[in-house]
N, C-alpha and C positions, 0 to 999 in steps of 0.2 A: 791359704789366707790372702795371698796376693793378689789370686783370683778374684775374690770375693770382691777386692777393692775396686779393682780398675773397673769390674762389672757393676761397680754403683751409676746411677745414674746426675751427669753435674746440678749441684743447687739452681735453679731459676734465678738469679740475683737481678736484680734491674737496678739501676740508675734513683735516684728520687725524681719522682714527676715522671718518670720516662711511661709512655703507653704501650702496653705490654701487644705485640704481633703476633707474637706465637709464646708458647713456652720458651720461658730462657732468652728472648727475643724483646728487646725493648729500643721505639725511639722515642730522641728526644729532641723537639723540634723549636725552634727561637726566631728571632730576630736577626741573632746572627752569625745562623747556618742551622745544622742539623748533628745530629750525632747518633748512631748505631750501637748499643752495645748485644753480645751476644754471651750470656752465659757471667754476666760482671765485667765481662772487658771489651773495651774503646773499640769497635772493628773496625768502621768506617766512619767517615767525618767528612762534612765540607762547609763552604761559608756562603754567608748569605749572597747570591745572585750566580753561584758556581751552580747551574742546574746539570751542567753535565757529571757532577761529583756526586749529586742526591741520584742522578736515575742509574748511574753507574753500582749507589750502594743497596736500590731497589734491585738490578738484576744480578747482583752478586750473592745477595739473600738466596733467591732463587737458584739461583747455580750452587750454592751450598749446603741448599736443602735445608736449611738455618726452618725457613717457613714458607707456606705452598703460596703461588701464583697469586690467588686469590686473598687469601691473607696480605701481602705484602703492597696488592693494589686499593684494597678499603684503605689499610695504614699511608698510605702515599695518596690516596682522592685519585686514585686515576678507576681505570679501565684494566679486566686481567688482560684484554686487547692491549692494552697500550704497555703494560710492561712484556708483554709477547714481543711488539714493534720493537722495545727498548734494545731486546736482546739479540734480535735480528740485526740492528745496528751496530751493534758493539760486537756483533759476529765479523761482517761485513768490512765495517771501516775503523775498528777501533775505538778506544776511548773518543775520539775526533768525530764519529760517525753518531755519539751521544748529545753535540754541541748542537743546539737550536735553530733550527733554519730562520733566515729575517725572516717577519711575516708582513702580507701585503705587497705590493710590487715591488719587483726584482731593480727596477732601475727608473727611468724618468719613462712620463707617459709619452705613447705613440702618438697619441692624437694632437698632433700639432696645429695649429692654424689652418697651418701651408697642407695640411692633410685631410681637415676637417672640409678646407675649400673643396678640394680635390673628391670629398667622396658627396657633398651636395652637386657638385657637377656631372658625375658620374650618376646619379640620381636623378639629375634633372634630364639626361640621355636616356634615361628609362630601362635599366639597368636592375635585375635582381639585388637582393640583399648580400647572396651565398659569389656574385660574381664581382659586387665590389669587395668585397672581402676578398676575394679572391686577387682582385687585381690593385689591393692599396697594403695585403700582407695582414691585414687585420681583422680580426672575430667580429662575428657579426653582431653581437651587442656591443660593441665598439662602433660598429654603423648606425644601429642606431640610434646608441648615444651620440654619436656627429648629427644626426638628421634629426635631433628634439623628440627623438620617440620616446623616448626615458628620463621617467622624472628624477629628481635626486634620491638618490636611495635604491635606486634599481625598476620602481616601478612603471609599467609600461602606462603612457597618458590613456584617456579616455578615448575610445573612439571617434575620430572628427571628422575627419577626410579619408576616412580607412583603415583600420584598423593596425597596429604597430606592426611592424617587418612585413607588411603586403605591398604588391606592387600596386604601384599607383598611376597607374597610365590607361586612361578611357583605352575603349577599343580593342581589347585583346583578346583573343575569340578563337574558336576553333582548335581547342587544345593548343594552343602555342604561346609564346610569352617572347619577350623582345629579344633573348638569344637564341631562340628559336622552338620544335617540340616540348611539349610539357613531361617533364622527367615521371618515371612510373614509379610510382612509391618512395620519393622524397622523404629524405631524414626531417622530423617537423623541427620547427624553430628553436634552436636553444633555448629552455628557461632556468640552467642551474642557477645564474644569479638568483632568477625570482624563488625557486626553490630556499635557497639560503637565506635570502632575506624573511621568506615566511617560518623559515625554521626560529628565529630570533624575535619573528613579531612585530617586524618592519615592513612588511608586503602592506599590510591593509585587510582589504576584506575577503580580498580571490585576485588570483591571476586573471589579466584579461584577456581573451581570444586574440587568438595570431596563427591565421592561416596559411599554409606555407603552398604554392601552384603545385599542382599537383596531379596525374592522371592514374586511373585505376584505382583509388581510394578505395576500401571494403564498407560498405556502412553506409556511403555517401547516400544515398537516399534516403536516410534515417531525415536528413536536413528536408525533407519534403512535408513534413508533418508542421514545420516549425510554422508556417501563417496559419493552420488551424489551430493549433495550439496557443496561438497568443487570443485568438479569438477565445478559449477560453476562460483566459484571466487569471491560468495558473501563477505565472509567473510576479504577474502583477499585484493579483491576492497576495502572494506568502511575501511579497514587499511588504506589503501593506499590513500583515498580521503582525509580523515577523521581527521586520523590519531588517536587520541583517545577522549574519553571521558571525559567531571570531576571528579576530583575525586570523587566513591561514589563506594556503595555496588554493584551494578549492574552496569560493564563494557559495552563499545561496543558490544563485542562478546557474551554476556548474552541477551541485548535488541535485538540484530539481531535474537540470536537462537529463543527466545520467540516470538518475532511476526513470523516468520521460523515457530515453532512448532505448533504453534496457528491455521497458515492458511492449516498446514495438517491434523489437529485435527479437522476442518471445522469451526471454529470461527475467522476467517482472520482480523477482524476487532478488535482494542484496548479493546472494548467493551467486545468482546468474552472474556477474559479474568475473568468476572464476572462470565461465565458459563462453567470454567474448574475451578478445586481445584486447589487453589494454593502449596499446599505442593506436591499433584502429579506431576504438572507439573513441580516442583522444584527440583523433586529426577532424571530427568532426564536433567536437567539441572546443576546437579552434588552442587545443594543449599539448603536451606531447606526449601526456599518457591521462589514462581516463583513470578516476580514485577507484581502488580495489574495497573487497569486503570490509576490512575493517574500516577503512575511512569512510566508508558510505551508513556501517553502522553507526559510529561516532558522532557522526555530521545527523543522522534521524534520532539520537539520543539526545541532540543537543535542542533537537526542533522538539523533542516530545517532552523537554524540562521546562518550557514554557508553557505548556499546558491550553494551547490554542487549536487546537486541533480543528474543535468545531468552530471557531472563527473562519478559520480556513475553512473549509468545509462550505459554510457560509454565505461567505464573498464567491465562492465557484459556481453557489445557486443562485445567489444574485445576479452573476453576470449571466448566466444562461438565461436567464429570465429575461433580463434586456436585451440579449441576442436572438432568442427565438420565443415572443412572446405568444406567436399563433401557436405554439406547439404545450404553451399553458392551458391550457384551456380544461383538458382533461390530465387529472394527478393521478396515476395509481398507487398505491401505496400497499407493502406488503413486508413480514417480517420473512428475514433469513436465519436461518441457522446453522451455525460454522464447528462443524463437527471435531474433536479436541480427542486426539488419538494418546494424548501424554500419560505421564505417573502420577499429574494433580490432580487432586480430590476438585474435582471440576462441577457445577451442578447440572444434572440430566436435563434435557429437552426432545420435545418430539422433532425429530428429523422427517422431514415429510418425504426425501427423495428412497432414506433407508426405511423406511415404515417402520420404525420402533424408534423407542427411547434412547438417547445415549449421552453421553458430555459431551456439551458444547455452550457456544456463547450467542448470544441473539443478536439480531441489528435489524431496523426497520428502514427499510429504506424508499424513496418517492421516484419515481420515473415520471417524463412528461407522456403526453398520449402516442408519440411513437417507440417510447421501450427504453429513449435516454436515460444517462442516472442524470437524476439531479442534485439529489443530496441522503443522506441518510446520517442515521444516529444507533447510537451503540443502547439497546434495549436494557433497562430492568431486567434480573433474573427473576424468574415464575409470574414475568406479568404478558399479560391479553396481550391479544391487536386491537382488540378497543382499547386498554387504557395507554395504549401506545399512540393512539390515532387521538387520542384526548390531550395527551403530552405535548401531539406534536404541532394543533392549532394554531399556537402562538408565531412559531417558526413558518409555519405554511403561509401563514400572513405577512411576514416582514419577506416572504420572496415573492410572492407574486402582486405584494403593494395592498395600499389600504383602496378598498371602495372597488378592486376586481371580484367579481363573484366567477368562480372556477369549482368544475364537478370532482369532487374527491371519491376515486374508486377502489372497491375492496372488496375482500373473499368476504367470506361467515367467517368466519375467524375474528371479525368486529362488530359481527351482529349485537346490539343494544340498543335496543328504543331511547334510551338515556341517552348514548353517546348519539344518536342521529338529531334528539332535539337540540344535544351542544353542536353539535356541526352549524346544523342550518340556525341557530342564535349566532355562534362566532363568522357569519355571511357567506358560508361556501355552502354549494349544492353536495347532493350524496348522489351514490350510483353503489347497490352493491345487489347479493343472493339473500334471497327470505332461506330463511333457517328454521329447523322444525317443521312437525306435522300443521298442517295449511290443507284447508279443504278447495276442494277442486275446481274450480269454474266452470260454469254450466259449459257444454258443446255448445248451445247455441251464438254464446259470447266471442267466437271463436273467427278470425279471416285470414285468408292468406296474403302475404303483403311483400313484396317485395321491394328489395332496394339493394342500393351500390354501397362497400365502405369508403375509408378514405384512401383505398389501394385500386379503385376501380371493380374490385372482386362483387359478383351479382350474386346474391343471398335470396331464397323464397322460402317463407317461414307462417308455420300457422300461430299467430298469436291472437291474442284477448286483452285490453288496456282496460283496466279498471279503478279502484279505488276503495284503499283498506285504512283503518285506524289501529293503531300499536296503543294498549296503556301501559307505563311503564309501571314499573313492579318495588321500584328500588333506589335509593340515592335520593339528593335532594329534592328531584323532578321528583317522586313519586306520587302517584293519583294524575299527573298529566297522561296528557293522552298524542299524539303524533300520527299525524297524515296525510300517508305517503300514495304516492301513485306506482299502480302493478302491472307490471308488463307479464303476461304469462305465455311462453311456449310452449306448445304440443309438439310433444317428438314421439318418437315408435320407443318400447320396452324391449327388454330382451323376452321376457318369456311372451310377446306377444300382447298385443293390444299397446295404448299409450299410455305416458306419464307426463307432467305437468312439472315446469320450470319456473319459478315465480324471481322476477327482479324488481326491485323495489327502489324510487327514486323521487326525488323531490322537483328534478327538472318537468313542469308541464306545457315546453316548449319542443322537447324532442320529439321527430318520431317516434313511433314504434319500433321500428324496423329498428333506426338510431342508437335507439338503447338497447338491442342486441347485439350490434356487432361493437358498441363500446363498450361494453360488459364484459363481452368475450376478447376483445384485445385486452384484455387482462394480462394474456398470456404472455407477451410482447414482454411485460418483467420480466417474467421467469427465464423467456427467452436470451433475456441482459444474462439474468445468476447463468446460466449456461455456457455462455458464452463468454462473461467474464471469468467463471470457474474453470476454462481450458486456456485461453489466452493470457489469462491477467493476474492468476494467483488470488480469486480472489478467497478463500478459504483457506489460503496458504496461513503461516504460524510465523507472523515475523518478529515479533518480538518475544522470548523465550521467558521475559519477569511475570510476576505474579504478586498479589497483593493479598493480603488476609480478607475475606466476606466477612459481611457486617453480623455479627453475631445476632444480635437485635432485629433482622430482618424475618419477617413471619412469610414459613413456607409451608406447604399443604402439609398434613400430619400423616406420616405412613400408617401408622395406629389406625386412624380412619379408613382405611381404605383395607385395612386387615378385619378392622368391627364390622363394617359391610359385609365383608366376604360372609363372616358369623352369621348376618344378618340373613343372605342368600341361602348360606347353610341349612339356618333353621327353619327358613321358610320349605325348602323341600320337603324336610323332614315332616312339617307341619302338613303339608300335600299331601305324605307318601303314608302318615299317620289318618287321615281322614278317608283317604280312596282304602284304605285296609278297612276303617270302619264299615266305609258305604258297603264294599262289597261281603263283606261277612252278613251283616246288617240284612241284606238280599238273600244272599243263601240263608237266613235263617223264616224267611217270609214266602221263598220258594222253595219247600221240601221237593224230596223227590215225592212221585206219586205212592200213595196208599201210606207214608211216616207221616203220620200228626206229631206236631212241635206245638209246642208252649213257651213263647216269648214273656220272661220275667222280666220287672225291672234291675233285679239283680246280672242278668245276661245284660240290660244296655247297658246296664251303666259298667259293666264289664271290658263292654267295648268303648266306654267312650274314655278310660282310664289314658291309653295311651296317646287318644287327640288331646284331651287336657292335658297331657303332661308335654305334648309336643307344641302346642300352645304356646304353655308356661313357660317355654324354652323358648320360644319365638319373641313372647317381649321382654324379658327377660335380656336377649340378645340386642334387640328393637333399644331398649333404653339404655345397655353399654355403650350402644352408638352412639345416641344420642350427647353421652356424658363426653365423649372423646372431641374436642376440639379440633375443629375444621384445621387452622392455620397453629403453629407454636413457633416460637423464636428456633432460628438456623441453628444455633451454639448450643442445642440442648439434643440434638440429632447429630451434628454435622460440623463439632466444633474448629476441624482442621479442613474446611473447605475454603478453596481461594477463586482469587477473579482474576482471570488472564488481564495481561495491561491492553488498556487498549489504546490508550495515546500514540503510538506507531503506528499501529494498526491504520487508524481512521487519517494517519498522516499519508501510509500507501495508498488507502483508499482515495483519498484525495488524489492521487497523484496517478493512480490507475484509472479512476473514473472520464479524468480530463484526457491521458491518453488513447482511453477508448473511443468519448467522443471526437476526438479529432479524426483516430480511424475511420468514425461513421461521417465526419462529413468530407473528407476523401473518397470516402463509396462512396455518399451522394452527390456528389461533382461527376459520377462517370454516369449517371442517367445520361441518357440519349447522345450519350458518343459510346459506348459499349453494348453489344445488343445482349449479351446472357450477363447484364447488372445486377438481374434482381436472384443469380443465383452465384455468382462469380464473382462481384461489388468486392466483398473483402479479402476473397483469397487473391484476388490482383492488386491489392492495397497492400497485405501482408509481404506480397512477392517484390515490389517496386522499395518497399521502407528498407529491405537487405540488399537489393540492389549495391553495385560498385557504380562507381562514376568518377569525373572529372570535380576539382574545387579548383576553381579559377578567380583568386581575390583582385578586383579591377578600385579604380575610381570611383568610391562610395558605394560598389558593388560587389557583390558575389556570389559569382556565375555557377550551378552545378550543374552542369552536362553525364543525365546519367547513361550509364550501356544498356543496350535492348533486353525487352525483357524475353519468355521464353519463346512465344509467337508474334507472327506481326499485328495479330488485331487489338494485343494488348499490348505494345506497343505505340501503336497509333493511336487508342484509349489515352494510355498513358500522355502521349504528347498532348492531346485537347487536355488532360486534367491542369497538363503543365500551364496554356494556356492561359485556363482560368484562375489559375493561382498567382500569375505574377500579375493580374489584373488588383489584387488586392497590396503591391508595393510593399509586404513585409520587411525585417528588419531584425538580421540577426544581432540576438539579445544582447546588451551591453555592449554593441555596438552601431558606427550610421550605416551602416553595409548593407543596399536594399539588396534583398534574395531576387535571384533570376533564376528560374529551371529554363534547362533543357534537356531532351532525350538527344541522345544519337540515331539515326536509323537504323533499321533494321537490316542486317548483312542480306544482299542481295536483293534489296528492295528498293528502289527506285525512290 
């Protein structure tokens, strides 16, 4: 029986008011102090500002098993970390080791007058950051807090004369600095303060760039890109869409550079980010460490919650257009499709690289006549490249300006009499492929004509320039009629003899010749989707949300396409019922010789039982079709189908597109100082942006001296690109610090 007792387990009693921690475990907290009880009785107790009595009665909990870690740190607002800490202390030093350290500084400040003189003098001698500190005993955001670099509150001033903690003395050159060689991989500039104060929401909008001298940098040729890159207008656009960021340690113009340097470094994707160092890529980003995946997701969710994508997008074709308006002249325009490997009910599209159908998401997009992107747009599911090219009219005209008339080029993919009379009403020219059977051009019509493209490349081609009329069929325009001029090519067949190429165009200003090899640099897109599909991610899946499709959306009817089959079905049958008639029908009209036959109408009409009846089946078939509805609502087929997001999406796109062009016009700065450019151009581009090198931050300046590249002629390349790019005075971002390249020579090279 005694047993039985002691083996009860104690009542829970608590306190009135007391919040229950555990079973049996209750505190009760005031004004003034606290109270513990444990099972109805008083354990522990302290008074109001005794904290070392409260955390003492937190980790005696703990130690008594009274209630677990976790429990005892929700009840106390802390961290199961911090009562972890708690008990480490009270291991260590005691109840005494529980008592609060002051917080904030330890004693009176360093920076005296008498000190503050002494480190502007030592400044004005031209002296690093890390050696006056060195030599006055004090951290170097303590210098330069002395020298006005730091605003109140921690943060580093605006760029004015050079960027904060750089040195600032003209003239400093040749890997060296005023105490002499430039150290090989320098620790970058402290930013904990600025850290902490972004942790609280007191930074602003980003840390600003602070470059610390330095030699052997990894990366450093990443900063090569940066004057064609302002060129174009990434940075300045998403100012301007944007406007800024929250506040936090990594600004706008930090997340733009970093997915920027990422996709020239070949990791385009957020992800890449795991497989660059981040302190490398942070010393040219002028920080001490570059934002990891999740900060770079964060910071593109916060850009794709405004919903500006295509503004962006936008302003990047705007500016292209003002920077290379000769290269407007011809738009090709063509849709892509991004193939969707996931577990969402996704809707199918023809992939034209896999030849079948599969999930995926469309995008149309426009390149100028050398294969540039200029801009593009996230497609309509189940719609044309004509009603895409009809979509995009409005847009095509707010970038290349009112009153430019520019040739818009296209597969059959937007073949429509309709949409060619909307093209050439909304003042653009056409250029695209006749589509469908088209009868032949006499030979006589026929000359051979030769001509150069815009590559120098010599072309001789049999064509015939003529002149056709399209009546449209369909849509408002119908009963109009549209006419266009026909270029047709004579090429060789496979099985022998020729076939006829027909291009159809509204310009009667071109060559002949003209509008063949402009027709045919079509390819010059695709060649982009190729090239951005290895380099640039661009097919990649970077945003992983999805949205409900519009149930109300009308999509082709599978039913249809099933009643056809019927339709085809019966049709054979109907074939295979009538060639059975015909030849019975025969053998009974050619006996063999010397058998006389007597054809009754009961014998025909014997045979014609199962044509009628295969007939019957035929419209029969013919009118189920008919009855089955072309188009029916998504949600009556397909009710759990979604649409990938594409707001990120077109925000990388944006941000890959402008990186690519900057690549391309780094390849075309090495024409005529490189002799295998037009096969080499970017793989010496590629090879020069990973490039190490020197960062030398001077007087409004900063100098990047990068190391040789693998041979000397691309090196010497290299040095003319260098050339012509500090002829444009660039200006690394959010700061006055004009960019200067240099290479080093090549070991052993003169």
């Amino acid at each position: 029986m005694m047993a039985r007792v002691l083996s009860q387990l104690p009542l829970p009693l608590l306190p009135a008011g007391a919040a229950e921690i555990a079973p049996g475990v209750g505190l009760l907290a005031g004004e003034d102090g606290g109270l513990v009880a444990v099972h109805g009785l008083a354990t522990f107790a302290w008074d109001a500002g005794d904290e070392a009595g409260r955390r003492l009665a937190a980790v005696q909990l703990v130690r008594l098993r009274a209630a677990s870690q976790g429990q005892v740190a929700e009840a106390f607002g802390v961290d199961p970390a911090t009562i972890w800490r708690w008990d480490q202390a009270l291991a260590s030093g005691g109840v005494a080791g529980l008592v609060p350290a002051r917080r904030g500084p330890k004693g009176a400040s360093k920076l005296t007058p008498a000190l503050a003189a002494r480190i502007a003098e030592l400044d004005a001698g031209g002296q690093t950051l890390r050696q006056i500190a060195a030599a006055t005993g004090v951290s170097t955001f303590t210098v330069r807090a002395a020298l006005g670099r730091v605003r109140p509150g921690g943060q580093a001033p605006a760029a004015g004369g050079g960027a904060a903690g750089q040195d600032s003395v003209p003239g400093r050159r040749d890997g060296e600095t005023a105490g002499g060689p430039l150290p090989v991989l320098p620790d970058p500039v402290p930013r904990d303060g600025e850290r902490v104060l972004a942790r609280w929401g007191l930074l602003g909008e980003g840390a600003e760039p602070v470059f610390a001298p330095g030699a052997r940098y990894p990366l450093a040729g990443l900063l090569l890109a940066l004057p064609a890159l302002e060129a174009t207008g990434l940075l300045e656009g998403a100012r301007q869409v944007y406007g800024r960021l929250r506040d936090g340690y990594y600004g706008l113009a930090a997340t733009l550079l970093t997915l920027v340097f990422l996709a020239l470094a070949g990791e385009p994707r957020a992800e890449g980010a795991t497989r660059v160092p981040p302190a490398a890529l942070g010393r040219v980003l002028g920080l001490d460490r570059a934002p990891e995946v999740k900060t770079i997701r964060r910071k593109l969710g916060e850009l794709a919650a405004a919903g500006k994508a295509a503004d962006l997008i936008m302003a990047l074709a705007r500016r292209h257009a003002a920077a290379r308006p000769q290269a407007l002249g011809f738009l090709y325009v063509d849709g892509h499709a991004r193939a969707y490997y996931g577990t969402r009910d996704v809707q199918k599209t023809h992939i034209a690289r896999l030849k079948f159908p599969a999930p995926a998401t469309g995008e149309t997009w426009v390149t100028d006549q050398d294969g540039e992107p200029v801009f593009m747009v996230a497609a309509e599911p189940s719609d044309s490249l004509a009603g895409e090219l009809r979509r995009l009219l409005p847009q095509l005209r707010q970038v290349v300006g009112e009153g430019r008339r520019v040739t818009v080029c296209f597969d059959r993919g937007g073949w429509s009499p309709a949409l060619f009379a909307d093209i050439t009403a909304a003042g653009f020219d056409l250029l695209t492929w006749r589509k469908g059977p088209a009868s032949d051009v006499p030979a006589g019509e026929f000359t051979t004509i030769t001509c150069a493209d815009d590559r120098g490349r010599e072309h001789a081609w049999d064509l015939a320039d003529t002149t056709i009329t399209l009546t449209i069929r369909e849509g408002p325009r119908k009963g109009q009629a549209v006419s266009l001029r026909q270029v047709t090519r004579r090429v060789p067949a496979r099985g022998g003899g020729t076939r006829q190429i027909h291009a159809l165009t509204s310009r009667t200003d071109l060559a002949a010749g003209e509008v063949c090899w402009r027709l045919t640099s079509r390819w010059r897109e695709e060649n982009y989707f190729r090239y951005a599909r290895t380099h640039f991610a661009l097919d990649a899946l970077d945003s992983h949300a999805a949205t409900p499709d519009d149930p109300g959306r009308l999509v082709p009817n599978p039913a249809k396409k099933a009643a056809a089959a019927q339709v085809r079905h019966a049709e054979i049958l109907a074939a295979a019922a009538q060639a059975q008639r015909d030849a019975s029908l025969a053998a009974l009209r050619n006996p063999a010789p010397g058998q006389p036959v007597t054809i009754t109408n009961q014998m025909i009409n014997a045979l014609d039982v199962p044509v009628e009846a295969a007939w019957a089946g035929l419209h029969a078939a013919q009118d189920a079709a008919a009855a089955v509805p072309a188009r029916i609502r998504l949600g009556e087929i397909a009710p759990d189908m979604v649409r990938l997001e594409a707001e990120v999406k077109q925000i990388t796109h944006a941000i890959r597109m402008a990186a690519c062009n900057a690549e391309t016009t780094l390849a075309r700065g090495l024409n005529g100082h490189y002799a295998r450019a037009g096969d080499e151009a970017y793989a010496l581009i590629r090879e020069a942006l990973t490039v190490s090198g020197d960062i030398i931050p001077g007087h409004r300046e900063l100098l990047i001296r990068l190391d040789p590249l693998t041979a000397p002629r691309r090196t010497q390349a290299l040095a003319a690109l260098c050339d012509q790019i500090n002829q444009a005075q660039a200006r690394y971002p959010g700061t006055d610090l004009v960019l200067r390249y240099e290479v080093k020579p090549h070991p052993g090279i003169a």
